[in-house]
C-alpha positions as CSV (number, residue, x, y, z in Angstrom):
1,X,0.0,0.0,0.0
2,X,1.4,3.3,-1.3
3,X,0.7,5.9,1.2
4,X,1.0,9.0,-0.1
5,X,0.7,11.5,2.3
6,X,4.1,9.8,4.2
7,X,5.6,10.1,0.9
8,X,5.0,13.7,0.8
9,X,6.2,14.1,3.8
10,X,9.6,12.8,3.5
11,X,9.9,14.3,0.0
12,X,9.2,18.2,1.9
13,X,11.5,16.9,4.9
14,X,14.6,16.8,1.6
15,X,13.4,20.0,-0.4
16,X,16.5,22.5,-0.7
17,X,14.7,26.1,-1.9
18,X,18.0,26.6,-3.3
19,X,19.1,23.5,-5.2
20,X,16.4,21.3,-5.9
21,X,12.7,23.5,-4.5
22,X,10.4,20.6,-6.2
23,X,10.4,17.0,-5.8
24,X,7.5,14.5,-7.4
25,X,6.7,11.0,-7.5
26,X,4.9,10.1,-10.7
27,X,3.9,7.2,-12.8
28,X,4.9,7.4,-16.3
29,X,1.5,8.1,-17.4
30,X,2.0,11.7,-16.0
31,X,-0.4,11.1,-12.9
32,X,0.9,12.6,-10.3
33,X,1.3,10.5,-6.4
34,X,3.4,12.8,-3.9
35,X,4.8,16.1,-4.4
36,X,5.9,18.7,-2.0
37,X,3.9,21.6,-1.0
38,X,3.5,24.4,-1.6
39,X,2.7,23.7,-5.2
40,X,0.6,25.0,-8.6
41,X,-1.0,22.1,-9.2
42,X,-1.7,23.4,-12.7
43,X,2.1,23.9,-13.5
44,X,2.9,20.6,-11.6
45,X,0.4,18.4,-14.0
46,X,2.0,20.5,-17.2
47,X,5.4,19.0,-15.6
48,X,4.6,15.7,-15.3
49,X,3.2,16.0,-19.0
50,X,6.5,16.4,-20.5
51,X,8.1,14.4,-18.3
52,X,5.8,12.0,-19.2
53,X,6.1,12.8,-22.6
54,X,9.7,12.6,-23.0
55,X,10.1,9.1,-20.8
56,X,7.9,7.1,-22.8
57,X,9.2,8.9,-26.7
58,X,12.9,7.5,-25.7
59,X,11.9,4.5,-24.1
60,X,9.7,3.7,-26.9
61,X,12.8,4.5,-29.3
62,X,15.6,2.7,-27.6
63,X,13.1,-0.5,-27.7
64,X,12.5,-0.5,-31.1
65,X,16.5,0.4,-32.3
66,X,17.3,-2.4,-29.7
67,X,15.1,-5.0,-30.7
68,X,16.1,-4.9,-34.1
69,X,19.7,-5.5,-32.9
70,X,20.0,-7.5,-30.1
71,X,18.9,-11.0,-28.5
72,X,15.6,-11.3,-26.6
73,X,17.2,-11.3,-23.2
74,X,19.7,-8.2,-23.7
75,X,17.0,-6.3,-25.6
76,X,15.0,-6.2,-22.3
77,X,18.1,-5.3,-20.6
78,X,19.3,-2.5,-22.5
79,X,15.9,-1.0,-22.7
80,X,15.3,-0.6,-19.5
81,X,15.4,3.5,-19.1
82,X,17.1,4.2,-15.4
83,X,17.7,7.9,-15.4
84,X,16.7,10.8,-17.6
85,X,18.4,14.7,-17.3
86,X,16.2,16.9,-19.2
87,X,18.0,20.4,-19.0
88,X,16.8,23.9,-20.3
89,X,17.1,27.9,-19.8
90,X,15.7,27.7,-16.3
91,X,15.6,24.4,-14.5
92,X,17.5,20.9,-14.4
93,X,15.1,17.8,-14.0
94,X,16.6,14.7,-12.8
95,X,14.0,11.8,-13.4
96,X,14.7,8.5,-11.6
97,X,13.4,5.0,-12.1
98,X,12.1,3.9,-8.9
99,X,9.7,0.9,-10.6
100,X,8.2,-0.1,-13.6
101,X,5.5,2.1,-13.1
102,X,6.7,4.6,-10.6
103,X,9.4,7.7,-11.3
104,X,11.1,10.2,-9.1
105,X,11.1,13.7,-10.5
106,X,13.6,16.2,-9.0
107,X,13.9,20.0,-10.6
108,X,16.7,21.7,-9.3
109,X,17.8,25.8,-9.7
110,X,20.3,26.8,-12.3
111,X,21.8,30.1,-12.7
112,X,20.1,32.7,-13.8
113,X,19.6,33.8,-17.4
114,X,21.1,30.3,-18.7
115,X,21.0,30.4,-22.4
116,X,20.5,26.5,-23.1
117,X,18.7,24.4,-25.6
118,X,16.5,22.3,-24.4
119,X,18.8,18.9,-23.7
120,X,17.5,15.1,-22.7
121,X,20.3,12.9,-21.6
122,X,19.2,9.4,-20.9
123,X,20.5,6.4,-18.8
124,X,19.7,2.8,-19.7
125,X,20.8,-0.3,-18.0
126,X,24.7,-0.1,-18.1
127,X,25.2,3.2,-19.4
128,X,27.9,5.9,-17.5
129,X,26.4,8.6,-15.0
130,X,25.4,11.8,-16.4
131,X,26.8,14.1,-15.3
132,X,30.5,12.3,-14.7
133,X,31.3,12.1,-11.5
134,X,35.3,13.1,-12.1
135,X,36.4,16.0,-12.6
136,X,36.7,17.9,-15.6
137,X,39.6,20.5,-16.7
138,X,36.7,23.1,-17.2
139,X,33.9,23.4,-15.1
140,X,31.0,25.3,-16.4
141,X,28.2,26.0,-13.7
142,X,30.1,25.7,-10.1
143,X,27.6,25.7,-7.3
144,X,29.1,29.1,-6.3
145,X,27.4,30.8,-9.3
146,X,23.6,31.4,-8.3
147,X,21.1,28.9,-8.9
148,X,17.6,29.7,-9.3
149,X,13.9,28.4,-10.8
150,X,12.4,31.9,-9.2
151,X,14.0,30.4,-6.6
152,X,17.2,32.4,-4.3
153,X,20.3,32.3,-5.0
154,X,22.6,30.0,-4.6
155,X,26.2,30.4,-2.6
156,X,28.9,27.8,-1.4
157,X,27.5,28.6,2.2
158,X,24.1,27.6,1.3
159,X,25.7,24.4,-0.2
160,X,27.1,23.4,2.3
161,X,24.3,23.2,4.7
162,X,22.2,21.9,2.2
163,X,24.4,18.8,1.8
164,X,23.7,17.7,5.3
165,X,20.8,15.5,4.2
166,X,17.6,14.8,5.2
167,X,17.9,11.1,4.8
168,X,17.4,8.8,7.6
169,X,20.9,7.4,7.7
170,X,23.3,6.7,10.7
171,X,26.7,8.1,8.9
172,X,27.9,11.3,10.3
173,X,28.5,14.6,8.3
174,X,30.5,14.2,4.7
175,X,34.0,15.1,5.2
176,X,35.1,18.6,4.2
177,X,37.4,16.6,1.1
178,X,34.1,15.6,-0.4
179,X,32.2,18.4,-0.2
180,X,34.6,20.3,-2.1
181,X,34.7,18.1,-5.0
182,X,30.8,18.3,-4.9
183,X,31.1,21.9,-5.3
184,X,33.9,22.2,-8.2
185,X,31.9,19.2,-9.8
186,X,28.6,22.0,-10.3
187,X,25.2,22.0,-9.2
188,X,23.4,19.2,-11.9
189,X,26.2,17.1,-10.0
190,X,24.9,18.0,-6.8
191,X,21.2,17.6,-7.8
192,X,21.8,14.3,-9.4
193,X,23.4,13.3,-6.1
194,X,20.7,14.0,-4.2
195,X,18.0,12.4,-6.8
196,X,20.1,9.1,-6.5
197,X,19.8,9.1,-2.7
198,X,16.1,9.8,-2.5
199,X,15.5,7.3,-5.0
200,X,17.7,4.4,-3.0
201,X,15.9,5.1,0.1
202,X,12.6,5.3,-1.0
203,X,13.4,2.2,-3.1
204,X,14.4,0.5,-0.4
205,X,11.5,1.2,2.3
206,X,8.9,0.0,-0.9
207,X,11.2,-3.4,-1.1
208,X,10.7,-3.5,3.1
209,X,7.2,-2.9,2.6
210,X,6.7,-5.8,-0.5
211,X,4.9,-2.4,-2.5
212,X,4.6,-2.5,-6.3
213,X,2.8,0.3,-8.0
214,X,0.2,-1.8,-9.5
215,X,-0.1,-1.8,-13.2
216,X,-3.8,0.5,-13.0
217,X,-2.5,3.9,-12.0
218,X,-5.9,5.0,-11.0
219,X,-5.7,2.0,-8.0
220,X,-2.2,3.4,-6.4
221,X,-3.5,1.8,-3.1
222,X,-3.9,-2.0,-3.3
């Protein structure tokens, strides 16, 4: 049993206004489970519409180029769709797998008056993390540049208590020689992060609980 207003919950208790102000649990049908508040519910449903969108065009895609190439068994494999970046002039989203019919949508800040075509980057079974996690020679969008979705801005100080997660965990604080690489690896780095712990978490409690989304998104609670 999905209970969604414990899912909400959690998801407000990891909401950075800075970094990543909007988090959403979906199914890829675009209906939308658990959100944090407060929200437009209007812009949150045109969200989740091209998330949707977008999800199901390249999964869609990569089935059809992969069936035509591979075996049975690695088609299934390499069609599986894990993560998807979808970045633009003023917001990254950070979409995560968390079940065959359940996704994790995070949209994080970028800084202002980003001139960017609209860019999907997508992650099947196998594939390397976008964005790397090693460091490159040039760096583009540090996390000391400000970040913002009509959000604040965003400063190394802000980082740094924002990386002391909300995530019921029993390791202490992340030592200073990591969060420095976080911040010279840039704020999609940072919100990606974050996306991939939410996701193993809430993964996790669903597996302790024996929930799947059922395959009738309308029935979310049986």
């Amino acid at each position: 049993m999905l209970n969604t207003v414990k899912l909400s919950e959690f998801l407000n208790l990891n909401v950075d206004q800075k970094l990543y102000p909007r988090i959403i649990v979906m199914t890829p049908n675009g209906t939308l489970m658990s959100y944090t508040t407060p929200a437009d519910i209007r812009e949150l449903r045109d969200q989740a519409a091209l998330i949707s969108m977008c999800w199901n065009d390249y999964t869609k895609t990569a089935k059809e180029k992969t069936h035509s190439t591979s075996t049975e068994g690695d088609s299934r494999d390499r069609c599986k769709l894990e993560t998807l970046t979808i970045e633009f002039d003023n917001a990254n989203i950070i979409v995560r797998s968390l079940q065959k019919k359940l996704l994790l949508v995070l949209v994080g800040g970028v800084p202002p008056k980003r001139q960017r075509e609209f860019k999907a980057t997508t992650e099947f079974t196998g594939d390397p993390r976008y964005p790397p996690e090693e460091l490159q020679q040039e760096i583009t969008e540090p996390v000391q540049e400000r970040a913002s979705t009509s959000v604040p801005e965003t400063s190394t100080q802000d980082f740094k208590a924002a990386t002391s997660s909300s995530l019921p965990t029993g390791s202490s604080a992340m030592e200073m020689n990591e969060k420095q690489k976080d911040i010279k690896l840039g704020i999609l780095h940072i919100q990606r992060k974050k996306a991939d712990a939410l996701a193993a978490y809430i993964t996790g409690e669903f597996k302790k609980a024996d929930f799947v989304m059922p395959d009738d998104a309308s029935n979310p609670f049986g």
